[in-house]
N, C-alpha and C positions, 0 to 999 in steps of 0.2 A: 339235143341232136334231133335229127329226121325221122329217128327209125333205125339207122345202120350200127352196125355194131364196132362197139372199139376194141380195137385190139391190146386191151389192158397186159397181158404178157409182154408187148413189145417195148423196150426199152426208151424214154421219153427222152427226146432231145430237146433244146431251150430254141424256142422257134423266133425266127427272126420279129422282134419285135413290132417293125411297122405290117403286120400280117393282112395279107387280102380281107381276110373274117375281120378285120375292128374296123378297115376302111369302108367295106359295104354296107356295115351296121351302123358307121359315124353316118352314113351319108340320109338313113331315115331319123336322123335327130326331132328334128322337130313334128316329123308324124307319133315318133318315141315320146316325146315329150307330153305332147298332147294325150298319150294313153296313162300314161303315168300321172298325170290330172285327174282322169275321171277314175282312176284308184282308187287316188288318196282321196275324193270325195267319196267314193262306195265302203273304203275300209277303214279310214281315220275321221271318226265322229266329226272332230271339229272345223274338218276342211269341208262338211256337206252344210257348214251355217254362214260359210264366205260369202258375201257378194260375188256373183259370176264375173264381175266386172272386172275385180280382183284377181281371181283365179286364172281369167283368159288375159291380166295384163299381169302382175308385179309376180304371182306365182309360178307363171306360166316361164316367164323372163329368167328367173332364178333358175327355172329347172331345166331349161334349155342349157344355160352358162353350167350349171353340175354336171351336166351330161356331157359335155367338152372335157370337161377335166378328166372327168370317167375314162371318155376313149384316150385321151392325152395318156393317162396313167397304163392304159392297155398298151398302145402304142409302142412306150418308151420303156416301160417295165420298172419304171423307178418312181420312190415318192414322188409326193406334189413337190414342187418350194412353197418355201411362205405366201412367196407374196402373189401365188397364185391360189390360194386359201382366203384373202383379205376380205371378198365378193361374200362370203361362205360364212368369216366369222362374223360383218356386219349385218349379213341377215336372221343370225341366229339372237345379235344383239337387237334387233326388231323386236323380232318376235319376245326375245324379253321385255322388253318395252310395252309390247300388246298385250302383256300376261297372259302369252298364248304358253299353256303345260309343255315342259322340257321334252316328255314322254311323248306328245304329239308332233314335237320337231323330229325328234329320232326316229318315230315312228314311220316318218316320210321319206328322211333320206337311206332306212333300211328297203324300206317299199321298194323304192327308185335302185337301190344299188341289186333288189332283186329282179324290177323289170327289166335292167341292164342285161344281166346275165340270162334271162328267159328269152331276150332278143336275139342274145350270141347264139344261144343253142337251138332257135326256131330255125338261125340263118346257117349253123356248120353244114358244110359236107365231108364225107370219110377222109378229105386231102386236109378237113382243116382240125382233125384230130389233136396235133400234138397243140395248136395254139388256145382250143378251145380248154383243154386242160390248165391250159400256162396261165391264161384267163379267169380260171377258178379260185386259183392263190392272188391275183392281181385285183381279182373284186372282192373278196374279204382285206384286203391290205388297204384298197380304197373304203371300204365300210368304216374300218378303224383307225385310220387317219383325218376322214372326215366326221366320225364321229366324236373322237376328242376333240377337234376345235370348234367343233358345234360345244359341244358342252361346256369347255372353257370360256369361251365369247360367251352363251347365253350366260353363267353363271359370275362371270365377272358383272356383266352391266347388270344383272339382277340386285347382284349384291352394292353398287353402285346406288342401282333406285332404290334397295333398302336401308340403305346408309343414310340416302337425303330425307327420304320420308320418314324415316327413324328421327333423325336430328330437327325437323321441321315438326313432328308432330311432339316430340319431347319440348322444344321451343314455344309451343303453345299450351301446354301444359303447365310448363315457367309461368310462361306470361302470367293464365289465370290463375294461379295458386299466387303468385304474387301480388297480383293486384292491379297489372299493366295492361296497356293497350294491345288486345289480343287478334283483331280481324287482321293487319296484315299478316299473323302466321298464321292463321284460318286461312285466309286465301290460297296460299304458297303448297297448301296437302288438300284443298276442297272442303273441307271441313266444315258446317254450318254450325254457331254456337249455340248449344241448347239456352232453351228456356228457363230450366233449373237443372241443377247436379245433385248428387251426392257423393260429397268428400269426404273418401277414408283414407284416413292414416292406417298402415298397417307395420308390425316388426312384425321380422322374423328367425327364429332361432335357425342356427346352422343345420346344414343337413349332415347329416353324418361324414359323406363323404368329402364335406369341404374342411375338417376337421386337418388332412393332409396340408401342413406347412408349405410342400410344393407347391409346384406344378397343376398335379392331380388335384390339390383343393381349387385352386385357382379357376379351372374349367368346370370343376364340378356345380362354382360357386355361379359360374354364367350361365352353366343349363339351368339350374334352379329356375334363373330370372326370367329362361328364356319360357320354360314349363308354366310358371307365374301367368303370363302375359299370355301366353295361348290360352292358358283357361278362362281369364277376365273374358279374352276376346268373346270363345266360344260360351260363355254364361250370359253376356250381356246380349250376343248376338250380333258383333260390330266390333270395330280396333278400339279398344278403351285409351283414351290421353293419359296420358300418369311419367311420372319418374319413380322407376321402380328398381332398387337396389339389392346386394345379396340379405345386408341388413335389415331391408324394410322400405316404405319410400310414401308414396302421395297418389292413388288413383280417381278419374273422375267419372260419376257414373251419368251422362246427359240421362234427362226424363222430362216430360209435357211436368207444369206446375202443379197439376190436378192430380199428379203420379208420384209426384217427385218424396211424401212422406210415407208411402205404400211400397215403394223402393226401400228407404231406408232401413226399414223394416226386417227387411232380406237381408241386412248384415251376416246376422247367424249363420242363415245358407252362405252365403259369399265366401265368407272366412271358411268355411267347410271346403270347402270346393280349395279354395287358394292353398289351405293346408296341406291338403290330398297331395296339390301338383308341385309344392314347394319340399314335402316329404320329412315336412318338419313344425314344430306348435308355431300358431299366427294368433297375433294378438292385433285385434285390430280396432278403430272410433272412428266413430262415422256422422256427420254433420250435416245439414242439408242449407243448400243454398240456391237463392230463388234469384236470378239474374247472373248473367257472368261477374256483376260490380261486389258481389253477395261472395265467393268463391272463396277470396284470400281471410276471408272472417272465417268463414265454416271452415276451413284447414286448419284455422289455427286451434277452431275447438275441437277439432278433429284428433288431433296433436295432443290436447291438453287431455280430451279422453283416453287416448290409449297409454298416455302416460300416465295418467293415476290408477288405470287400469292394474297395470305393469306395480306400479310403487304400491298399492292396498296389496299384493299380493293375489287377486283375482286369475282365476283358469284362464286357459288362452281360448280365445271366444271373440265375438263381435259385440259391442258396446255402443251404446246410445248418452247423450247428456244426462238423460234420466236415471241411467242406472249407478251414475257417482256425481250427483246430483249437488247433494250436502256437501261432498266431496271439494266438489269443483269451487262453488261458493268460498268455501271456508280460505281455496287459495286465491282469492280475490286480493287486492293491498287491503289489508285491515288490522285497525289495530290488537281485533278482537280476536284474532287467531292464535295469540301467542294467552290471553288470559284465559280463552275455553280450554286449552290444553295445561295449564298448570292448577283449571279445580282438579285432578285427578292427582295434585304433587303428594296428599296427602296417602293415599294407597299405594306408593312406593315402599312405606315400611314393610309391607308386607306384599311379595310379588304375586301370591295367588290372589289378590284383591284385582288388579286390572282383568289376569288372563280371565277369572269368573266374570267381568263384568262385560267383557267383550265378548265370552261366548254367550253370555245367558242374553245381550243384545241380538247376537247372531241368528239364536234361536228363539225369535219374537216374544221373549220369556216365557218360553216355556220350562216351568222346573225340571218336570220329570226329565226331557231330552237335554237340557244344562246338564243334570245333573250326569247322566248318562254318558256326557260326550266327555264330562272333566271326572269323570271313573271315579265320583263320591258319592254319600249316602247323602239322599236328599236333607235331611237336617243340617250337613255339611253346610250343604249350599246356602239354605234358610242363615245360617251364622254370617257367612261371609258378605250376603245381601245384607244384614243388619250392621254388621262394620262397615261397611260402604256407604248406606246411609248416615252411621254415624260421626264419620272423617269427613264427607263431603258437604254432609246438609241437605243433599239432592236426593230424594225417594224414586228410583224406577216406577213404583207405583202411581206417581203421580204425574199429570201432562206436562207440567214445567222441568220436572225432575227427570223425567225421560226425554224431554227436547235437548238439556242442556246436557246430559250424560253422552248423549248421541254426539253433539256435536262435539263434544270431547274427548270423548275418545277419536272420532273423527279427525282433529285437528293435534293429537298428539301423533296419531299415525303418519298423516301430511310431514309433521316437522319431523318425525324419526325418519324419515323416506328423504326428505329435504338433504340428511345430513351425510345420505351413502346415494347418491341418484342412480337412478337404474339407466345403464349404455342405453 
C-alpha cells in the first residue's frame, strides 16, 4: 500500500475480477519486467554470469510472457489452463538442458511472483483495498501453479538427459570392456578415450536392506548402485564409465600411461570408499590396461582376480595379479594342475596333515605362530611336519619341497573352489 490504512475489520468482498489496480499495473509490464531483470542479476548468483545479450533478449522475453499470465490469473481469478503454461514448461525444460540448478529457476519465478505483488501494493489506493487483498491469495496461487510445472518440465527433460547420457555412457563402457569399436559412443556423451585404464571388477554383497524380498529390497538394491557411482565419481574426480549392478559389475578408471600403475595401486583406498557407499563388504581386482585395444584383456583378468579372490577364501579388499599370483597360473589349461593337487592325496589319511600344512605355509613357517594358531604343543607340530614329509617326499625345508607344496596346496584349493563356484 501507500501508507493508508486498511480497514481490516471491514468485512471483504470478492472484487470484481477485471479490477482498475491489475489493469494500471499490467500496463507498466515491460518497465516491470525490466526491474525484475536487474533482480534476478543482484540476487540469483547465476543470472549475474549471463551474457547481457541474453538477459535483455530470451530472458527478458520469458519474463515479460510470465508477467501476462501473472495479470491474466489476477484479472480472471482462476487457474492458468495448460496450454497457457506450455511457454513456461519449455523454458524450464531449457534451462534443464543448460544444467542451469532447479533452485535457480525457482528462485526467479518466486523473485518475479514477488516483484509482482510489490508493484500492486506501490500502485493500491484506499478504493483498491478489497482487490489488493484478493490479489494476495491470487499471487501465492500463481507461485504454486507455476511453480509445479517449472519443476515437473525441468525434472522430466532432466531425467530424459539422464537416461540418454546414462545409456550412452553405459554403451561405451560395453564397448571397451568388450573389445569393440568405442569412438562413436565416445562421440555421442563428449567423452575422450584415455590413454590407459584401470579395470576393476568388483562384487558386492547385499546390503541389509535389500535382504526384503519386495519392494523395499528392490529400491534399496537401486540406491546401493546409485550411492556406488557418486562415490567412484566423486573419488576419481569425474563421471567413471562402468556397468555397475546391485551384485557387482565392471568400472573403468582413465589415467595418462605414466599414471596408469600408481593408480592401480589405489585399489585398496577405492574398495574402501565404494564399501562405505554400497554399505556392504566389496571385493574387488583390478587390472591395468595401456590403450583402449588393452581393456577387454585387463577385465578379463580383472574378473579372474576377484574371483580367485572370492574362491581362496580372501577378506573383502582390493586385489592385484600379484597377490594370487600362483593362483591364477595354476588355473591356466594345464595338465599339471590336476597332478600338483593329488601329491597331497596321500595326507588325506589323516585330516590334520593338510589343515597343518596350510597353516604353517600361511604363516611363512613359522613354528611357534603354527603352532599357536592350530592350539598344539609345538612338538605336535614338529610330528605332523615329519609325516608330511614322509607321505609326500617333499620337505618344506627345502626350495623344491616348498615350491611344490605351495603349489599344491594351491591347486587343491582351485579345484575344491572349481567344484562349489562362488555366485
Amino acid at each position: 500500500m501507500t501508507g493508508h490504512n486498511v480497514p481490516v475489520s471491514d468485512p471483504v468482498s470478492d472484487p470484481t475480477p477485471d479490477h482498475p489496480l491489475y489493469q494500471r499495473v499490467e500496463r507498466t509490464v515491460s518497465r516491470l519486467a525490466r526491474r525484475m531483470i536487474e533482480t534476478f542479476v543482484a540476487e540469483v548468483p547465476l543470472y549475474a554470469h549471463l551474457p547481457r545479450e541474453q538477459l535483455d533478449g530470451e530472458i527478458l522475453a520469458i519474463t515479460e510472457a510470465n508477467l501476462r499470465m501473472f495479470f491474466r490469473m489476477l484479472r480472471t481469478g482462476e487457474p492458468l489452463p495448460l496450454a497457457a503454461l506450455s511457454d513456461v514448461r519449455l523454458s524450464a525444460a531449457r534451462r534443464a538442458e543448460e544444467r542451469v540448478p532447479l533452485d535457480a529457476v525457482l528462485t526467479a519465478y518466486h523473485v518475479g511472483a514477488r516483484l509482482g505483488w510489490e508493484a500492486l501494493v506501490e500502485a493500491a489506493t484506499p478504493d483498491d483495498t478489497d482487490a489488493l487483498i484478493a490479489a494476495g491469495g491470487r499471487v501465492l496461487g500463481y507461485a504454486q501453479q507455476v511453480t509445479a510445472e517449472v519443476s515437473a518440465a525441468y525434472l522430466e527433460e532432466q531425467q530424459t538427459i539422464y537416461g540418454e547420457e546414462r545409456d550412452a555412457r553405459r554403451a561405451l563402457a560395453s564397448a571397451l570392456l568388450a573389445g569393440e569399436p568405442a569412438e562413436p559412443h565416445a562421440a555421442r556423451v563428449a567423452v575422450a578415450i584415455a590413454p590407459a585404464y584401470v579395470v576393476v571388477a568388483v562384487r558386492m554383497e547385499p546390503h541389509a536392506d535389500e535382504l526384503d524380498r519386495g519392494v523395499g529390497g528392490a529400491i534399496a538394491a537401486r540406491r546401493k548402485v546409485r550411492r556406488v557411482q557418486r562415490a567412484l565419481d566423486e573419488w576419481a574426480g569425474e563421471p567413471v564409465l562402468g556397468i555397475v549392478e546391485p551384485a557387482g559389475g565392471s568400472f573403468l578408471l582413465p589415467s595418462e600411461t605414466a599414471d596408469v600403475h600408481a593408480l592401480s595401486e589405489r585399489t585398496p583406498e577405492l574398495v574402501d570408499v565404494v564399501s562405505t557407499a554400497a554399505g556392504a563388504d566389496v571385493t574387488a581386482g583390478a587390472a591395468v590396461a595401456i590403450g583402449a585395444d588393452a581393456v577387454a584383456r585387463a577385465a578379463a583378468q580383472a574378473h579372474d582376480v576377484v574371483r580367485l579372490a572370492r574362491s581362496l577364501g580372501r577378506p573383502p579388499g582390493g586385489y592385484l595379479l600379484r597377490d594370487v599370483l600362483l593362483e591364477y597360473q595354476l588355473t591356466r589349461q594345464s595338465d599339471a594342475q590336476t597332478v600338483l593337487a593329488h601329491l597331497l592325496d596321500p595326507l588325506e589319511r589323516n585330516p590334520d596333515l593338510p589343515l597343518t600344512l596350510e597353516v604353517y605355509l600361511d604363516h611363512d613357517l613359522d613354528r611357534r605362530k603354527t603352532a599357536a594358531a592350530l592350539h598344539v604343543h609345538p612338538n605336535t607340530l614338529d610330528y605332523r611336519l615329519r609325516r608330511i614329509v614322509d607321505l609326500t617326499g617333499l620337505d618344506p625345508a627345502t626350495t623344491r619341497g616348498l615350491q611344490l607344496l605351495g603349489a599344491a596346496l594351491a591347486a587343491r584349493r582351485l579345484l575344491g573352489a572349481s567344484k562349489t563356484p562362488v555366485p
